[in-house]
C-alpha positions as CSV (number, residue, x, y, z in Angstrom):
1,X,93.7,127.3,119.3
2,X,94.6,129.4,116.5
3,X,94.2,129.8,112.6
4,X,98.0,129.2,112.3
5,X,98.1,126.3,113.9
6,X,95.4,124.7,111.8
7,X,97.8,126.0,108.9
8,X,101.0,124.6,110.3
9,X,99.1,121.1,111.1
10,X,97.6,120.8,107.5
11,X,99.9,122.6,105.5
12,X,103.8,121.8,106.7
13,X,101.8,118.2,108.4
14,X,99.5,115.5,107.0
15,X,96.4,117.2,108.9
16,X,95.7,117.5,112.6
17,X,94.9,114.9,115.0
18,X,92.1,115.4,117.9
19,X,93.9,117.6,120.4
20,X,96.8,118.6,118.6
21,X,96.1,122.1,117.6
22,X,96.1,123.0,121.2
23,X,99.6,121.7,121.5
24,X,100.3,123.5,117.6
25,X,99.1,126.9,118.6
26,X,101.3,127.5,121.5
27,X,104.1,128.3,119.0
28,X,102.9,126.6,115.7
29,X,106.3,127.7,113.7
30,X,107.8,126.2,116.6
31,X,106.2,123.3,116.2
32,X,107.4,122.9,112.4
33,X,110.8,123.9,112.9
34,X,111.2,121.2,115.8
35,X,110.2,118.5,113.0
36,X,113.5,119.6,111.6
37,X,116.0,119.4,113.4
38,X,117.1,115.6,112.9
39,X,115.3,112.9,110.7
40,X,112.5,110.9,112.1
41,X,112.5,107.2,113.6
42,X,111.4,104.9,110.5
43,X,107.9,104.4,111.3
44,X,106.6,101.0,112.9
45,X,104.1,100.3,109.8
46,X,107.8,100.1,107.4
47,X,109.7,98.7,109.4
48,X,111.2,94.6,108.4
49,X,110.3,95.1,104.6
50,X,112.6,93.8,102.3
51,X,115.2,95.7,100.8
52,X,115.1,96.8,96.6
53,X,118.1,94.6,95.7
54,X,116.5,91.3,97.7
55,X,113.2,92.0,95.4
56,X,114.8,93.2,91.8
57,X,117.0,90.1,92.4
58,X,113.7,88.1,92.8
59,X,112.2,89.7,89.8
60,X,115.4,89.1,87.6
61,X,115.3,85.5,88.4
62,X,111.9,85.0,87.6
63,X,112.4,87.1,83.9
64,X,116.0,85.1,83.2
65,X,113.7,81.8,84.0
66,X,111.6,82.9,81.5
67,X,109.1,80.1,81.9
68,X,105.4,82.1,81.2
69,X,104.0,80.5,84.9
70,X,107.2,81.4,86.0
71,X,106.6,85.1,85.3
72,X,103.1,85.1,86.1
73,X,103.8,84.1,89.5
74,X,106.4,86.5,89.7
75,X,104.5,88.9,88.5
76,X,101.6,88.4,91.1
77,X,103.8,88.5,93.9
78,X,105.5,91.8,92.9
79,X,101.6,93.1,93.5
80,X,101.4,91.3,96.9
81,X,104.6,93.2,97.4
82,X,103.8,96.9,95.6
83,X,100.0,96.5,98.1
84,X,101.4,95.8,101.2
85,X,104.4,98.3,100.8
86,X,101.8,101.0,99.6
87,X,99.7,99.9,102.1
88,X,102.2,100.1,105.1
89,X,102.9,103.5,103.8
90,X,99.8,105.5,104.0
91,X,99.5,103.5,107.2
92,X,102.7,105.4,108.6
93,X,101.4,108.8,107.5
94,X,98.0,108.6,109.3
95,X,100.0,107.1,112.2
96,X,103.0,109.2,112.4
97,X,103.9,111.4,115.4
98,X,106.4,113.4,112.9
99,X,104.1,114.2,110.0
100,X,106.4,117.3,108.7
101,X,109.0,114.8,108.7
102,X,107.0,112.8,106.4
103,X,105.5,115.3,104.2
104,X,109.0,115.9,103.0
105,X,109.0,112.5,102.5
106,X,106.9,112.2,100.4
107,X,107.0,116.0,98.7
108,X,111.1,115.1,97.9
109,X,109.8,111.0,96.8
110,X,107.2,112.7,94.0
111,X,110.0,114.5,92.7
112,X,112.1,111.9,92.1
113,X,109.6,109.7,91.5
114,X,109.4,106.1,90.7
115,X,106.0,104.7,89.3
116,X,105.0,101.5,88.6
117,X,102.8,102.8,85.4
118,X,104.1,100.7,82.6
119,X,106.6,99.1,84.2
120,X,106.1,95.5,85.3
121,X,109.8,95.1,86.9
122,X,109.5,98.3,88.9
123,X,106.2,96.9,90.6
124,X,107.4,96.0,93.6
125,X,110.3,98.3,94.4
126,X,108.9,102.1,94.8
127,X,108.3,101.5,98.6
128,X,112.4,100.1,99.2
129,X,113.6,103.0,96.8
130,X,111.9,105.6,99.0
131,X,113.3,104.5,102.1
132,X,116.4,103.8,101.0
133,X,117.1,107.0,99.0
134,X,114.3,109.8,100.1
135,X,113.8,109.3,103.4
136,X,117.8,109.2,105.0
137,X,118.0,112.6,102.8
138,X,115.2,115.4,103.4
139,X,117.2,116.8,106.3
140,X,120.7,117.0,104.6
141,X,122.0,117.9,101.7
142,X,120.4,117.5,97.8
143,X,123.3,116.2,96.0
144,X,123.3,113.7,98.6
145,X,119.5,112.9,97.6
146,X,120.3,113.3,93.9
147,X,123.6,111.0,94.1
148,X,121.5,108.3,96.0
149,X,118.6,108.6,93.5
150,X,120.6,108.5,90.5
151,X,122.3,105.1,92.3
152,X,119.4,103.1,93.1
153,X,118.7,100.3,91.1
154,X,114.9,101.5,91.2
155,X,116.1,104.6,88.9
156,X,118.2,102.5,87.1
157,X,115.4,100.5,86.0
158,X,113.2,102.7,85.7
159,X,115.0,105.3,83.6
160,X,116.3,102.5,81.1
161,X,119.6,103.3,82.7
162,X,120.2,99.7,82.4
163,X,120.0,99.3,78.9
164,X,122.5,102.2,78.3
165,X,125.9,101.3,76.5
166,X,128.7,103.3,75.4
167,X,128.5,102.4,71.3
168,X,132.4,103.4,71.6
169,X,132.9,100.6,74.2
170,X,133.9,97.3,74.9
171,X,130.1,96.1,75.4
172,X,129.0,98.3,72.8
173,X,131.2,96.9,70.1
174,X,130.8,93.6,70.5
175,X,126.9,94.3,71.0
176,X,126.3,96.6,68.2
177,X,124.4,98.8,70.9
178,X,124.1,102.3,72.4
179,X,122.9,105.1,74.2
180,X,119.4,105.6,76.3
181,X,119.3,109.3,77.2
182,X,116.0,108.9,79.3
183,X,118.1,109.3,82.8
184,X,120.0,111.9,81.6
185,X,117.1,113.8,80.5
186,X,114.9,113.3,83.3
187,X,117.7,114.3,85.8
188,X,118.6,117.6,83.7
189,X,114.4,118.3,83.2
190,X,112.8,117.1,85.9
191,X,115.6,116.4,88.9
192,X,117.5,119.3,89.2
193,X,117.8,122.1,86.2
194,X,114.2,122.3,85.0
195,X,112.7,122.6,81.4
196,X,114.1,125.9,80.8
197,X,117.5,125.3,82.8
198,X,119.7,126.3,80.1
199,X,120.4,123.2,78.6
200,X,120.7,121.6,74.7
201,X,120.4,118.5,73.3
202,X,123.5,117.7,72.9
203,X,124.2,118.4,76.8
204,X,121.5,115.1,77.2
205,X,123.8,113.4,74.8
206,X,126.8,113.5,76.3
207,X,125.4,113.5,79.8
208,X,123.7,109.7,78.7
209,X,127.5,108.9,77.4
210,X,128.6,110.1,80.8
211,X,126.1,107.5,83.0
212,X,127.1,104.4,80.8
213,X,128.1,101.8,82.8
214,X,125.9,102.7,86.1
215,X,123.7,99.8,85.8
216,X,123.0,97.0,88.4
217,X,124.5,93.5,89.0
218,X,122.6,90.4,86.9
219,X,121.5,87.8,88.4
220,X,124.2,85.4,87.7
221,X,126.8,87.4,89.6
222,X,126.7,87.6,93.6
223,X,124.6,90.0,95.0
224,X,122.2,90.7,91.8
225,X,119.4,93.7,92.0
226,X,122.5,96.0,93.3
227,X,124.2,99.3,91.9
228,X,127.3,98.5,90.6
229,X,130.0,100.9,88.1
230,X,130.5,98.2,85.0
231,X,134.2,99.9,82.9
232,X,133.3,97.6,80.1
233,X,129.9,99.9,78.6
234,X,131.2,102.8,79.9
235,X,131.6,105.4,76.8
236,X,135.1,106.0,76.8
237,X,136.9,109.5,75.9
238,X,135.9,113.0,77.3
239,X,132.4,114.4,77.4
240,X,131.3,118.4,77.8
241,X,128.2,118.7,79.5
242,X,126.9,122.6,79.9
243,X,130.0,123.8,78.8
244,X,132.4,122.0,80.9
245,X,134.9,119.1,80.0
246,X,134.8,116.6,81.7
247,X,138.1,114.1,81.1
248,X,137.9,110.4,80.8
249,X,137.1,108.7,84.5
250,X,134.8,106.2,84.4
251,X,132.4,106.7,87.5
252,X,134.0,110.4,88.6
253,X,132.8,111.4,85.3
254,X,128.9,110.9,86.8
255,X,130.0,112.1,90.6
256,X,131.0,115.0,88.7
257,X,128.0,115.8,86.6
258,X,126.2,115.1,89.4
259,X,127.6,117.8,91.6
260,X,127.4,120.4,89.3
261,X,123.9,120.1,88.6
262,X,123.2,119.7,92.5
263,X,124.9,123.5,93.0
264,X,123.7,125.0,89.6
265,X,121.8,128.2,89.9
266,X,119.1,126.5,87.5
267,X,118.3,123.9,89.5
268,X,118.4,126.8,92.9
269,X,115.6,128.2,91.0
270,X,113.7,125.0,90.3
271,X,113.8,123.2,93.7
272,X,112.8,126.6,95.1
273,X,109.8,127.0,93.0
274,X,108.5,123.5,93.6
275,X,109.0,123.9,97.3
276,X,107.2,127.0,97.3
277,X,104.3,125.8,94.8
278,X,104.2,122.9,97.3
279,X,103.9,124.9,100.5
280,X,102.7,128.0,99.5
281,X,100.7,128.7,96.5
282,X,100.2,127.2,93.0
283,X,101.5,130.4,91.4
284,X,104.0,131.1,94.1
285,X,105.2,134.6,94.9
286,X,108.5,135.4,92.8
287,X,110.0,137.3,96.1
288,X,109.6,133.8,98.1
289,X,111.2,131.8,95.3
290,X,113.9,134.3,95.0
291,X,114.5,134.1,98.8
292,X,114.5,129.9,98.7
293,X,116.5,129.9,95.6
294,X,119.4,132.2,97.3
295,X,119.4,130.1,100.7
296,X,119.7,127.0,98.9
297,X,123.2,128.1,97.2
298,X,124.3,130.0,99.8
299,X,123.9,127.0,101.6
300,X,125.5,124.3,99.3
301,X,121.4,123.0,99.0
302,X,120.9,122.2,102.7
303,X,117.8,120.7,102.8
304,X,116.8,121.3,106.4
305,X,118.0,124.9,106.0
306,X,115.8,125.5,102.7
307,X,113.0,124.4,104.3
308,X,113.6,126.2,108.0
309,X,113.7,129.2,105.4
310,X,110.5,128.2,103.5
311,X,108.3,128.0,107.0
312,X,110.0,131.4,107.9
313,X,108.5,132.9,105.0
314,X,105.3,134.9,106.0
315,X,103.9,134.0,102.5
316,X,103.6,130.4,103.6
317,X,101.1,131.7,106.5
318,X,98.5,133.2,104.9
319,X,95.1,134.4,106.1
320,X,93.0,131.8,104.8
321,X,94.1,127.8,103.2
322,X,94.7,128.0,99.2
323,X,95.8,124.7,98.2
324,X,93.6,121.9,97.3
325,X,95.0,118.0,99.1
326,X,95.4,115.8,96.9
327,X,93.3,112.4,97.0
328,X,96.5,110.9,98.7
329,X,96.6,114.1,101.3
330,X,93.0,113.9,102.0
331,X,92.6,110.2,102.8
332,X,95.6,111.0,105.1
333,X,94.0,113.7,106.9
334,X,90.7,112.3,106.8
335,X,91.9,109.3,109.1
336,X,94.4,111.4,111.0
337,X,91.3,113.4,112.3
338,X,89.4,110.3,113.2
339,X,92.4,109.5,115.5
340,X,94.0,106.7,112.6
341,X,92.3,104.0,110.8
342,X,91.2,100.5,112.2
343,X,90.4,98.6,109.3
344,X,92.2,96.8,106.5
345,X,95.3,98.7,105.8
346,X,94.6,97.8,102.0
347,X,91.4,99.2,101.5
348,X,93.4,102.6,102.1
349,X,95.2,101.7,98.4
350,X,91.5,100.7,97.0
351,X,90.3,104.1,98.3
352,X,93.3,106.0,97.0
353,X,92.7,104.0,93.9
354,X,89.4,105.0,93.7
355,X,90.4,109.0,94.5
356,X,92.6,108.3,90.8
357,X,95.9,108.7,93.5
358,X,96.9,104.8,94.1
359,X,100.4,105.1,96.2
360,X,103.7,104.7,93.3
361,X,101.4,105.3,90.4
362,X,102.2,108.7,88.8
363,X,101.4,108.9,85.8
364,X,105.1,110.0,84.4
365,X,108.3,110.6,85.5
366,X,106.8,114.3,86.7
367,X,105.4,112.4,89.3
368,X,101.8,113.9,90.6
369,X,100.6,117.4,89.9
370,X,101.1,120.3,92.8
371,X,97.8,122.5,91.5
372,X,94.3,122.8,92.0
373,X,93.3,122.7,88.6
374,X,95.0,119.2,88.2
375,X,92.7,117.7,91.0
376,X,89.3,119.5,91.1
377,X,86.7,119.0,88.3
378,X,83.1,117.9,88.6
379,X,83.8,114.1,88.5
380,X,86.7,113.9,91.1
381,X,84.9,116.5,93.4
382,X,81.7,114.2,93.2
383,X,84.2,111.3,94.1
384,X,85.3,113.1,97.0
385,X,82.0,113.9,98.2
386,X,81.0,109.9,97.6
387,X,84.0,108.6,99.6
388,X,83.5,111.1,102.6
389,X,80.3,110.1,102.5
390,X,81.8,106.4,102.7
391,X,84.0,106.8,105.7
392,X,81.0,108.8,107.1
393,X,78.9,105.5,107.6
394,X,81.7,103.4,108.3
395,X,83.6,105.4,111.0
396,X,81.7,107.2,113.4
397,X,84.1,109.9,115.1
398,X,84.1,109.6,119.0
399,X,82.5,113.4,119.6
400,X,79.6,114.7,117.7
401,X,80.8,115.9,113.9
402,X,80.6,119.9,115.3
403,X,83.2,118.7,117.8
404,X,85.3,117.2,115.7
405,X,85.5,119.9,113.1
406,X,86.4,122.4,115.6
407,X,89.2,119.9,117.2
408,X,91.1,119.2,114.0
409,X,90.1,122.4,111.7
410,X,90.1,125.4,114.8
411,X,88.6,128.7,114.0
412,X,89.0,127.9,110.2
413,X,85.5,126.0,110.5
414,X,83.3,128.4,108.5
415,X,79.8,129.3,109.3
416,X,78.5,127.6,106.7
417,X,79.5,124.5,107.2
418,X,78.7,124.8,111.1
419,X,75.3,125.3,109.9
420,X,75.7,122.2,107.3
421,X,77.0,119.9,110.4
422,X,74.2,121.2,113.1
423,X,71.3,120.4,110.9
424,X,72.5,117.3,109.0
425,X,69.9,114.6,109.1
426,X,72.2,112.7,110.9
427,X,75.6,112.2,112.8
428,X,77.3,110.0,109.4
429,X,76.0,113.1,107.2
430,X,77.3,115.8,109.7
431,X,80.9,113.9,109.5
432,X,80.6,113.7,105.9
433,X,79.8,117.1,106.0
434,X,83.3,117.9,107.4
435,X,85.1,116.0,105.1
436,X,83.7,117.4,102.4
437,X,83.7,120.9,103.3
438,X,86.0,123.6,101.6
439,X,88.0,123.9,104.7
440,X,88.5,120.4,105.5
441,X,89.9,120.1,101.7
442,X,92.4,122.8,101.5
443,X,95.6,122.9,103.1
């Protein structure tokens, strides 16, 4: 059992499992690198949820009722829907048997994120969009993810793609309406070319004109809640986005956009300094983002060979664990370590609610933070403390607390909090103890 197999469990997995850093530490790279060679079995806790279009076409039918108890009720069962898919999947991560698999998961589904903040309609759909568009693309190629993203009627929605219409159109004529450029920003700022990616105003403008008429079917046509192309808001003429023209084609306009930005060297730069902040450190080395940056346009940004060349960068196997889990990575680890979680699979939302991480809830289109200083202060740490304490009195691990620190944390365990552990006042303190102790927190 070794210190970089506690590394490669926590910081490329969701946290180590009793007995798995003795399988880790014969080759712990190893171990990573056989997570990615082919994309992981949808896990048993997602498995026979509905699909995004079957619940947006619920949702629109409820809002074109328009009836208030209509809504209401709609409304409610959008919760039911957001809980037990939010539920189900922090259930999969403590569960899973391929947790680097689903740390890009979830790393790749917070950049493109869909949250249900402020956004009644999108309650129920975050879970659907992630399996539909995230997960079938962490192992191949990013303008694959990016193409599917920018598709699904959760972004769509979300964005205000929806409400988008060429004023030059058909739609837009007879409508007197026009352009939302939040989908186009967001893509350009926050998808692929970053705040500083070299683009203008007026690229945002004529990049909104270019996605007009990307919007989803109503629900008086068959198949409503799905992506459809609609000609008849679609801005018509040419558009120049970041220099280039391109001619009037209704949907290829987008495709094309959309490749471009995928194989830009701005957006290179950004995906490879979010890995690396993600993986490595929250000020990441400029030599390691350089490296990811030129290995994901050399290789057309293939995602299973960006990330083979993140985990063969010796700056993502330090000496000692840097960055601070999130509430969401914690609870994950937490219950991992205690061999999974027998309750309630809801409570897990209540407890990720309480950690100010509830599942789908970021706070903007940003998605959640990737630094320290965005989840340590005196209040969160004191919730932390609390809700190991919790689990502590609720879930007694199998072997004594020293045991289980040493199973799931290896020669990482400091001797301070061996000494914490052997003389707490008793075995729920000790545990507590672990969970709340600096190593057990990092990653």
């Amino acid at each position: 059992m070794t210190a970089p197999a506690a590394f490669a469990a926590a910081r490329f997995g969701l946290g180590a499992r009793p007995g798995e850093l003795t399988t880790i530490g014969r080759d712990p790279r190893g171990w990573v690198e056989s997570q990615l060679q082919r994309n992981a079995p949808l896990p048993a806790a997602l498995t026979g949820l509905r699909s995004s279009s079957e619940i947006l076409a619920d949702a629109l039918a409820a809002r074109a009722a328009g009836a208030q108890q209509v809504q209401k009720l709609a409304r409610e069962q959008l919760r039911a829907v957001y809980l037990n898919e939010a539920a189900a999947r922090t259930q999969a991560a403590i569960d899973t048997d391929h947790p680097v698999f689903e740390r890009l998961v979830q790393f790749w589904s917070n950049h493109f994120t869909i949250s249900v903040q402020g956004k009644p309609i999108v309650l129920g759909i975050p879970g659907a969009y992630e399996r539909e568009a995230i997960r079938p693309h962490v192992l191949g190629r990013f303008e694959d993810m990016l193409r599917a993203v920018v598709e699904h009627p959760a972004m769509l929605v979300y964005l205000d793609n929806v409400q988008s219409i060429g004023p030059d159109s058909i739609g837009g004529r007879r409508r007197n309406k026009g352009l939302n450029e939040n989908l186009a920003r967001e893509i350009m700022e926050l998808h692929t070319l970053g705040v500083n990616g070299g683009y203008s105003q007026d690229d945002v403008t004529s990049f909104a004109k270019v996605l007009t008429g990307w919007t989803i079917t109503p629900v008086r046509e068959t198949d409503p809640g799905r992506f459809r192309f609609l000609p008849q808001i679609h801005q018509p003429g040419d558009k120049i986005v970041l220099g280039r023209r391109y001619t009037d084609g209704g949907k290829r306009e987008g495709d094309a956009v959309l490749h471009d930005l995928a194989h830009h060297a701005s957006t290179a730069r950004f995906i490879a300094t979010k890995l690396a902040r993600h993986f490595i450190a929250d000020d990441p080395p400029p030599a390691a983002i350089d490296r990811l940056a030129r290995r994901f346009q050399d290789s057309g940004g293939d995602l299973a060979a960006v990330t083979r060349a993140l985990v063969a960068s010796p700056e993502a196997w330090p000496d000692s664990a840097t960055k601070i889990k999130t509430p969401n990575e914690l609870v994950i680890s937490a219950f991992r370590a205690l061999g999974g979680y027998p309750g309630e699979p809801l409570r897990l939302v209540r407890s990720l609610g309480v950690l100010d991480q509830a599942p789908f809830s970021a706070p903007s289109p940003a998605g959640w933070p990737d630094k320290a200083a965005d989840w340590i202060g005196p209040e969160s740490t004191m919730k932390r403390i609390e809700w190991a304490h919790a689990v502590a009195e609720k879930l007694p691990p199998a072997d004594s607390p020293l045991v289980l620190a040493s199973d799931v944390l290896g020669p990482t365990v400091s001797a301070e909090t061996k000494f914490a552990v052997e003389h707490a006042a008793s075995a729920p303190d000790g545990l507590a103890y672990v969970l709340a102790s600096p190593e057990f927190q990092r990653r």
